[in-house]
N, C-alpha and C positions, 0 to 999 in steps of 0.2 A: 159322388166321386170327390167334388171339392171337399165336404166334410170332412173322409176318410184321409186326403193332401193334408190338411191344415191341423190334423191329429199327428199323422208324421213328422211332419215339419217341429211340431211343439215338441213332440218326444226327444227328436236329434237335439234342439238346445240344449232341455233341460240335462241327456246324455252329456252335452259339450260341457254343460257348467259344472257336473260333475267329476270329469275331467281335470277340469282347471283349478280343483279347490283341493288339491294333493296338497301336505303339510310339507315344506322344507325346512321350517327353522322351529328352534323352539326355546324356551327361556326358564330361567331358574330362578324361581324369589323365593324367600326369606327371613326372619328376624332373630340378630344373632342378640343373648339377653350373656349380662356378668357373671358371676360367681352367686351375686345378691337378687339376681330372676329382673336387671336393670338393665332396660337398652343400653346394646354399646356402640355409640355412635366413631366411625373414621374405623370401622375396621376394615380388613381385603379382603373380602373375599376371592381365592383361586379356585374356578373347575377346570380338569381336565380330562378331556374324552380320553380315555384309554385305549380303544382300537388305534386311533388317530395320532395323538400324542398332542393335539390341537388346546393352548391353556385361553380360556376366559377370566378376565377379572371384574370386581364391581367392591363398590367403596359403601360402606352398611352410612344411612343419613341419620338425623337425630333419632329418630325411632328407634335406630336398630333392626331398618327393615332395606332389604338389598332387593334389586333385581336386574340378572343379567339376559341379557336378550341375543337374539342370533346365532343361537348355536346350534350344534348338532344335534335331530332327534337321536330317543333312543341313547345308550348306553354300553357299559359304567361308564361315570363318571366319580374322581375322587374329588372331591370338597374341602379344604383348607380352610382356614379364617385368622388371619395374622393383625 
């Protein structure tokens, strides 16, 4: 009987943990390169959720590589680069 308890008991956490591990945010990365296939460092990147109308932005670093964090799952999204 304790066996069959302590079997229960495990299954409802590992239930609960799965639970708790729902995705809310989610993030956009990237490398924006020139005309010449050359990082371009200091650029903007803009996303905007389109349902929403919610804009993100993120600044490309010497690499030419960006990434925006916190945003909406899911989609569209339109992508700018100024």
């Amino acid at each position: 009987m304790l066996k069959q308890f302590s079997l229960l008991v495990l299954l409802c956490i590992g239930v609960i943990g799965l639970l708790q591990a729902q995705v809310t945010t989610s993030s956009l990365t990237g490398t924006v390169k020139d005309g010449a296939n050359q990082p371009l460092a200091g650029a903007t990147i803009t996303a905007v959720h389109l349902p929403t109308g919610t804009r993100y932005t993120g600044v490309t670093q010497a690499s030419g590589t960006y990434n925006i964090v916190n945003m909406i799952p899911g989609g569209p999204y339109r992508i700018t680069v100024s």
